[in-house]
N, C-alpha and C positions, 0 to 999 in steps of 0.2 A: 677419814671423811673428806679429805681432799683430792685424793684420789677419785672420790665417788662424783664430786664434783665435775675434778678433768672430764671423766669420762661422760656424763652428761650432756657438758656443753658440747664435746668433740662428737655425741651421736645426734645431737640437736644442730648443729653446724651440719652435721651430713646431711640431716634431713628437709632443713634449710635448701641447702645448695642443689637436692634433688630436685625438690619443687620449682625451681628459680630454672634449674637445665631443661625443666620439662615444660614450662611456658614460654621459650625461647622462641623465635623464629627460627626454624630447622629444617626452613627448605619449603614452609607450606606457603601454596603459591597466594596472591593476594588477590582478590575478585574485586570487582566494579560492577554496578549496575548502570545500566548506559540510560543516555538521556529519553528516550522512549519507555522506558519500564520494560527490559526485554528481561528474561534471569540472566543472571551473572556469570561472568565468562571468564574463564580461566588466562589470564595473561602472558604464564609463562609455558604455556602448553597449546593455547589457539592462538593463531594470530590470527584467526576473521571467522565471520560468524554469520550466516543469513538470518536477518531482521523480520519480526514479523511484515506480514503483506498490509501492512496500513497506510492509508493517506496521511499526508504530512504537507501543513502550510508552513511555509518557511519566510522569513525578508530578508532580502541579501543586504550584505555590509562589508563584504569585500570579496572582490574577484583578484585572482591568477591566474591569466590565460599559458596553459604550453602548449607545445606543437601538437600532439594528439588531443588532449584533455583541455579542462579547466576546473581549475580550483576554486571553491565559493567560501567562504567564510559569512553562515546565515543565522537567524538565531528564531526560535519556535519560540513563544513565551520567556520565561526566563534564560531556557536555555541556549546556549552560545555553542555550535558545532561546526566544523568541515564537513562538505562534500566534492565528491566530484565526478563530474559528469563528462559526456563528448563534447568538444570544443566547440561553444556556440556565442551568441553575444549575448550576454548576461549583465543585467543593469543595475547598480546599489541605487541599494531605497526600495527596489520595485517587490511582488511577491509572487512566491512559485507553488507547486504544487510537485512531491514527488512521491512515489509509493515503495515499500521495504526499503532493499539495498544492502548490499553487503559489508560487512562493517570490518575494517582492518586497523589493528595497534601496529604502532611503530611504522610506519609508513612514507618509505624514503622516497623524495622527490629530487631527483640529481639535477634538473635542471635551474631548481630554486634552490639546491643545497642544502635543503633542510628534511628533517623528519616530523612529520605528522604524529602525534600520541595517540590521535584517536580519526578514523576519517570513514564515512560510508559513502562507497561507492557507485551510484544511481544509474541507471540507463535511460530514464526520462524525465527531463526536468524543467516542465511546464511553465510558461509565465499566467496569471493570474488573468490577466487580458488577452484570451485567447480569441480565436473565433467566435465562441459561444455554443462551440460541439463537444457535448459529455465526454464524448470518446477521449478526445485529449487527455483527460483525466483518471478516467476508469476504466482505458486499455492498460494503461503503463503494468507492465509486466518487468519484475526484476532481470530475466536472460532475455525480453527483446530483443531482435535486430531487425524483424521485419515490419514492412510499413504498418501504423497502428490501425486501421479502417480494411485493411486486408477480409478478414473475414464477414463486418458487417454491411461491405460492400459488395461481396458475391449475390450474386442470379441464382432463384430456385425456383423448380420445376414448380406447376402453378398446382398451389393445393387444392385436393377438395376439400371444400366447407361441411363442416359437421354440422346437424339440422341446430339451427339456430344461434349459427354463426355468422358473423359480417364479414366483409373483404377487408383490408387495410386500407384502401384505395379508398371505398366509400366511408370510413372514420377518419383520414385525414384530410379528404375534402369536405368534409363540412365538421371540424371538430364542436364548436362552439353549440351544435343542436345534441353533441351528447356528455356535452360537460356535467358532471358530477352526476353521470347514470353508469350502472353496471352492462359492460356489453362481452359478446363471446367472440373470440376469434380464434381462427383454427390456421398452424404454419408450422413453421419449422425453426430448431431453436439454433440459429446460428451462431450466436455465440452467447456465454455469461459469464459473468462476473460473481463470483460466490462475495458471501460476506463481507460486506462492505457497508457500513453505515447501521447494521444488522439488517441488511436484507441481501437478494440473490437479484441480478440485474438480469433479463432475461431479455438476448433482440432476438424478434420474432419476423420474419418474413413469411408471406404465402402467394407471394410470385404474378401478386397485382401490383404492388407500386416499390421495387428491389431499387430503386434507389432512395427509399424514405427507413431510417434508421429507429421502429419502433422498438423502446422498449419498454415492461413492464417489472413490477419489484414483485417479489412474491416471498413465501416461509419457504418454499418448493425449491428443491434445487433437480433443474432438467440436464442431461446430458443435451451439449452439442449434436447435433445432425438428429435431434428426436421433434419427431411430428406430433403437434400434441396440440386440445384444444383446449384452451383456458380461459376462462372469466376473468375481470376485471376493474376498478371505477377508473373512469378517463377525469385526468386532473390537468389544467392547461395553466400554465406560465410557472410550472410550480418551479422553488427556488429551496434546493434543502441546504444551501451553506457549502463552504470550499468550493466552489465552481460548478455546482450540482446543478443546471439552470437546464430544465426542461421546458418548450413553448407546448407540449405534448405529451403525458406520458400515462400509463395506466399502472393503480397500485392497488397492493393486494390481491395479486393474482390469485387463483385456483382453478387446478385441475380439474376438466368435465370429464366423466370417466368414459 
């Protein structure tokens, strides 16, 4: 009977010790979700990650300027993060505005000696007090490098107006006589901004007034360099929050076929 005993405890000691080897750390890497809600990212396998394309208000609380770069230490609500951007003069206390950015663990800075645990890497990193032109805001592109108005400041050949279309020239010289009316304008889409706030940012030129930066939010998403007439309501000094500050803009676009 003691024998039967030994042998028990010695197959229950094994089966013990199986269990206990098999919930071990054995190598399985350990994830994080990053401070944006982005999914979780393998740390001993990636060491960077493109962030979604979203807007991000930030307030800075500590700069490090290096020779190329600068280092911010900013905080979004609760959370407390680095970034770092091209070396520009960045003020604590004040607030920015940046969009995605590539995100890198373990992030060695030789000139400050130190390693980063977590840092995303930005190409445009807006102050809060800009001008007062969208663009600043809602060009920022993660691989930037070219000037940000490049494209909404190009010259197009002058369109024709589709029957019951206005010129842009004649909507932004008198906007105020078509505030909160639906009107049609017929041009060309020089550039957009997909999804962003849930809408599609659509600037439209038709080569009456190419230096006025109309654009309009639509469900529609237009390819660049497409001619296309769309409706409209015209809404003036609208303010949609993070630096969204239109004296002009038309929403809810749609397509006239």
């Amino acid at each position: 009977m003691i024998t039967s005993i030994i042998k028990s405890t010695i197959t229950l000691t094994i089966i013990l010790f199986t269990i206990l080897s098999c919930n071990q750390d054995t190598g399985e890497v350990t994830k994080f979700q990053d401070k944006q809600g982005q999914e979780a990212v393998d740390e001993k396998t990636s060491k960077n990650k493109l962030v979604v394309d979203e807007l991000h208000t930030v307030v800075v609380d500590e700069v490090l300027p290096a020779t190329k770069y600068v280092y911010v230490h900013v905080s979004e609500g609760a959370n407390q993060f680095w970034v770092a951007t091209a070396l520009k003069d960045i003020h604590i206390g004040e607030t920015y505005f940046y969009k995605g950015g590539l995100l890198k663990t373990n992030f060695e800075s030789k000139e400050y000696d130190r390693t980063f645990e977590k840092i995303y890497l930005v190409s445009q990193f807006v102050p809060a007090k800009h001008d007062g032109s969208i663009n600043h805001v809602h060009d920022m592109e993660a691989t930037q490098s070219e000037p940000m108005n490049k494209d909404t400041a190009k010259t197009v050949r002058k369109i024709e107006k589709a029957e019951g279309s206005m010129s842009i020239v004649e909507l932004v010289s008198d906007p105020q006589k078509y505030e909160g009316k639906i009107v049609q304008l017929s041009g060309e889409c020089v550039k957009i901004n997909p999804k962003i706030m849930d809408r599609n940012w659509i600037h439209l030129k038709d080569g009456s007034k190419d230096d006025y930066d109309l654009v309009i939010t639509s469900d529609i998403f237009v390819r660049e360099g497409t001619v296309i007439t769309i409706k409209g309501t015209v809404a003036l000094n609208k303010d949609y929050g993070a630096g969204y500050k239109y004296d002009l803009i038309l929403e809810n676009g749609i397509l006239v076929e």
